[in-house]
C-alpha positions in Angstrom: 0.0 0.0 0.0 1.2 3.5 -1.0 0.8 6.5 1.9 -0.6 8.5 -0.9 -3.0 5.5 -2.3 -5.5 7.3 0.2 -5.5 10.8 -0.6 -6.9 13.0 2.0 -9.4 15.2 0.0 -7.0 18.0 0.3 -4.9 16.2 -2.2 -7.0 16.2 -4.4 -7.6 18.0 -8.1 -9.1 21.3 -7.5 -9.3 21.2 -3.8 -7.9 24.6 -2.3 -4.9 24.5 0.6 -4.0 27.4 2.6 -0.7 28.3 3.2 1.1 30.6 5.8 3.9 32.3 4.1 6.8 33.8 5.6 6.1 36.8 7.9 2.3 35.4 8.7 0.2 36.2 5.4 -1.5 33.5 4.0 -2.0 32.2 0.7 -4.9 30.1 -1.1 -3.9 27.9 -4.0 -5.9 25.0 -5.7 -4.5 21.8 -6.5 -4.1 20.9 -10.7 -2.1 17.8 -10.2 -1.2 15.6 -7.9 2.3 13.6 -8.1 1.5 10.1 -6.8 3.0 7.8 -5.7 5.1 9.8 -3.0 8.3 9.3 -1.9 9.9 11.2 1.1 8.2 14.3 -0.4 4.5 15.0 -1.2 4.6 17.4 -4.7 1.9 19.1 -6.4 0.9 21.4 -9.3 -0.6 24.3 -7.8 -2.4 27.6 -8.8 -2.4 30.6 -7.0 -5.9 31.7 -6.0 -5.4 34.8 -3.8 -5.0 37.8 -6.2 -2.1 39.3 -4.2 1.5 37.6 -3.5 2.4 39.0 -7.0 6.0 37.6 -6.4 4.6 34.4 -7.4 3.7 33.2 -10.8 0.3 31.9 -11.6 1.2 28.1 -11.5 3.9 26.7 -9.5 5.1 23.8 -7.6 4.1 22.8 -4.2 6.4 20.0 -2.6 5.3 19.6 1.2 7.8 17.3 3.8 4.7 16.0 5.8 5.9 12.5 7.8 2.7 11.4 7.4 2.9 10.1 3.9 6.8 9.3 4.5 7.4 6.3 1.6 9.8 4.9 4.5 6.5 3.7 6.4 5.8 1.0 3.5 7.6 -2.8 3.5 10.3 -3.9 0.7 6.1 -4.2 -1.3 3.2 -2.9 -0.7 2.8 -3.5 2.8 2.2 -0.2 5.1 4.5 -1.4 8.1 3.6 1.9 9.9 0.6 3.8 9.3 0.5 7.7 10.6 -0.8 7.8 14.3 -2.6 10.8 15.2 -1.7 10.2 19.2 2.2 8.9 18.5 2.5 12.2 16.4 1.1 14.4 19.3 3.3 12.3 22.0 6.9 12.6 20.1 5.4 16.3 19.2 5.3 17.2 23.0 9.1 15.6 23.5 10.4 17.4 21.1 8.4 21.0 22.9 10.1 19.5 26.2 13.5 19.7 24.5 13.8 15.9 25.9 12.9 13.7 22.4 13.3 9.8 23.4 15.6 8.3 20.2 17.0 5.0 21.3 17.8 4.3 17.9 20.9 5.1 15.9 20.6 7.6 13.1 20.4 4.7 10.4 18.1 2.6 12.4 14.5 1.4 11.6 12.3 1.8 15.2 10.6 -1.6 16.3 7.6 -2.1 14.0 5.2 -1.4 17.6 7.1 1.6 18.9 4.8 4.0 17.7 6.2 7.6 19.1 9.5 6.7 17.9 8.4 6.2 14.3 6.7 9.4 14.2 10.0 11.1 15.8 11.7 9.2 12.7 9.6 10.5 9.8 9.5 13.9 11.3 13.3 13.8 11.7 13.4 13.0 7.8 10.9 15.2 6.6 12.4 18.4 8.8 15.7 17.1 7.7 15.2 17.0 3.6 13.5 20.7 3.6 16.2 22.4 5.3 18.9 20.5 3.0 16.8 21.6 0.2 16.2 25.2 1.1 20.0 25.3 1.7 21.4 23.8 -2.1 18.7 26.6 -3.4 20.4 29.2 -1.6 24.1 28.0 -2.4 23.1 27.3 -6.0 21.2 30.7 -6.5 22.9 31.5 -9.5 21.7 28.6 -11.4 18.2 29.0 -10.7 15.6 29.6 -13.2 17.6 28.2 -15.9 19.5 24.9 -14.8 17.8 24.4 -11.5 14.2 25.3 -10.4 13.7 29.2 -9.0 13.2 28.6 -5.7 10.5 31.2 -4.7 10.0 30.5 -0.7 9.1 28.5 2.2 6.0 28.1 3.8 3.5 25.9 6.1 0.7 24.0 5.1 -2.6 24.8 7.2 -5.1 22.8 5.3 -5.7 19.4 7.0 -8.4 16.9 7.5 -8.0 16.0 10.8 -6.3 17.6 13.8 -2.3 17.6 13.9 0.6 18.3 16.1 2.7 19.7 13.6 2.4 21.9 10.7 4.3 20.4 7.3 6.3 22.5 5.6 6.1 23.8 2.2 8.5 24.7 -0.3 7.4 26.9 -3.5 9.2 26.0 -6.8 9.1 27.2 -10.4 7.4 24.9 -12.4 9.1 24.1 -15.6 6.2 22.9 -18.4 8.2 22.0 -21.2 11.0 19.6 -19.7 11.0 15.9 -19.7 12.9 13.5 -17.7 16.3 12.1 -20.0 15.0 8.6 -20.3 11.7 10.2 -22.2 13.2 12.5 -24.6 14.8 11.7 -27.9 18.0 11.1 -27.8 18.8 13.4 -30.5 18.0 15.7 -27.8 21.5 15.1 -26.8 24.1 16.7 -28.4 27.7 16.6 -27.4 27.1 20.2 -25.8 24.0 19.2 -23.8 25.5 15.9 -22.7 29.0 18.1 -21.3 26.7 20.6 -19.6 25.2 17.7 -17.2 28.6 16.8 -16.5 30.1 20.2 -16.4 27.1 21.7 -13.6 27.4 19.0 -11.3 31.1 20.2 -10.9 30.0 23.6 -10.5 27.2 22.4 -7.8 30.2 20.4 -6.1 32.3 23.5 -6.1 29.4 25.5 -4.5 30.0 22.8 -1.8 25.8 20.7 -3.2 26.2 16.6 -3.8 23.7 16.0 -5.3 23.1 12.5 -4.4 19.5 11.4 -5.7 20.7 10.9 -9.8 17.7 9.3 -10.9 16.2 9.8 -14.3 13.6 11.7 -13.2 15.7 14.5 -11.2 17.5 14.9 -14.5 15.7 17.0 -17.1 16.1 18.4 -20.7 14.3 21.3 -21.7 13.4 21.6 -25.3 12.6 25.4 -25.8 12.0 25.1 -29.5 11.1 21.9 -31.5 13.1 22.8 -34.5 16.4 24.3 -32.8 18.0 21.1 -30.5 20.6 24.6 -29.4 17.8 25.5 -27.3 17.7 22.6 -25.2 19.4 23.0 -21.6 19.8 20.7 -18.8 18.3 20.9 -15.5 18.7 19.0 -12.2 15.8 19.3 -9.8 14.8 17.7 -6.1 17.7 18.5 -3.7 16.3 16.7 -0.7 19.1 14.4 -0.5 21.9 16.6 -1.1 24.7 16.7 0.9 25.7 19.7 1.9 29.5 20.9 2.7 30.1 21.9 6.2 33.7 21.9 7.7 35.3 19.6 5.3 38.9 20.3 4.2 39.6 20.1 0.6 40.7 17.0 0.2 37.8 15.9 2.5 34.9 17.2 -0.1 37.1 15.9 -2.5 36.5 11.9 -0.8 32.8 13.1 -0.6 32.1 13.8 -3.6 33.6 10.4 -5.1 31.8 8.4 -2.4 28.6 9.7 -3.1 29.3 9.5 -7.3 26.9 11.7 -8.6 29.4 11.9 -12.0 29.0 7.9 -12.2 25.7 8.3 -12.4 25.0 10.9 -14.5 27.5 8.7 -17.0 25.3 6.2 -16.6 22.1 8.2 -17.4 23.6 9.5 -20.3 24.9 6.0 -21.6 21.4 4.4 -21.1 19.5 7.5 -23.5 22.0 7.5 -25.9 22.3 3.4 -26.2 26.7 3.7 -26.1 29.0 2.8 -23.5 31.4 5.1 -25.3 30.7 8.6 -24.0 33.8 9.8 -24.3 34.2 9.5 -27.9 30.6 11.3 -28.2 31.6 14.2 -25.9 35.1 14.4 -27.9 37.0 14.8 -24.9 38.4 11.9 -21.7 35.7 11.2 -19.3 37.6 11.0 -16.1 38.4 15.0 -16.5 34.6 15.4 -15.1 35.2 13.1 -12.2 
């Protein structure tokens, strides 16, 4: 069973959310699409109801880090191992208010299927976890936004709900980009030798602005196609930095071991390989791959 099989009616096409922007004001958009299944994020296409807020566009994205439709609460299948529990929520809530949270668990650790509180500390751990990481690559990679990462247009909170909570999700507003298609659904002649050395050549930028990646699926790699008939208009794009990793302290050299551990170059080779259908890259990009490492 998927968390977001059963949709709370707020999740669904044209239902309206309210959320409390930064500074108190609050905003009413209405749901176009819904992103199912979810993963450790719950996204939606959103348009903006309230006439003012004219910093936003019309239609945007809407990616919310609730714990309560956390993937991580579903079984290697479809079994839900965890359902959300309204009380566990309110009990780990009122630790953490107490400053005294009960984690008997190691950071990588799975809480014991009946240990309910624990479980809801977990997923609210993750959720808080992944928006701040992501509202932090935004703000290191500001210079690429709005034309080889999303524009990242705010944070907020989500006060629609169905039933009372403890917490309040949190919301992050993204540009939506219309026109762009994850690399495993675009033509390959799509790819030229420019567009395939751009992929490579921004994740070294993002590395050097101290942002891994780290989540180099297909579908957080996109090509834009700005005009049908000129394949020179096409750009690359890299969205959903929830599991970036973020420098902190690191000496050079440490980054350095980072970066290869986490191998976000091996796989974008390995994208790039699988849409154009050749192990040798380096002969289309005319140049040594291990340079891009």
């Amino acid at each position: 069973m998927d968390p977001g099989s059963n949709l709370p009616s707020y999740y669904t096409t044209n239902s309206e959310l309210v959320l409390e922007l930064e500074g108190g004001c609050c905003l009413t958009v209405r749901v176009l699409k819904v992103f199912t299944p979810f993963s450790r994020s719950q996204v939606s296409l959103v348009a903006r109801v309230t006439e003012d807020h004219h910093h936003l566009p019309p239609v945007f994205i809407l990616k919310t880090f609730d714990p309560r439709f956390d993937a991580i609460r579903i079984a290697l299948g479809s079994e839900l191992v965890r359902p959300w529990s309204q009380k566990a929520e309110a009990d780990a809530e009122a630790l953490r208010r107490q400053g005294t949270p009960s984690w008997p668990y190691r950071d990588y650790e799975i809480p014991l299927r009946d240990d309910l509180v624990s479980w809801e500390q977990m997923c609210y751990k993750r959720m808080d976890c992944d928006c701040t990481i992501e509202m932090e690559a935004y703000r290191r990679l500001q210079a690429f936004q709005g034309h080889h990462i999303p524009i990242f247009y705010g944070e907020a909170k989500l006060l629609t709900t169905d039933v009372t909570r403890a917490i309040i999700p949190r919301v992050l507003l993204i540009e939506y980009i219309p026109n762009a298609l994850p690399i495993n659904k675009i033509n390959k002649d799509l790819i030229t030798q420019t567009l395939a050395k751009s992929f490579l050549e921004l994740l070294k930028a993002f590395h050097a602005r101290g942002v891994v990646h780290n989540d180099l699926n297909h579908g957080n790699i996109l090509v834009v196609n700005s005009s049908e008939n000129d394949h020179s208009q096409t750009r690359a794009v890299f969205i959903d930095f929830g599991e970036a990793c973020l420098r902190e302290s690191e000496t050079d050299e440490e980054w350095e071991l980072v970066i290869r551990q986490h191998a976000d170059t091996i796989f974008m080779l390995r994208q790039l390989k699988k849409s154009l259908g050749t192990e040798d890259l380096a002969s289309f990009i005319r140049e040594p791959i291990d340079q891009h490492a």
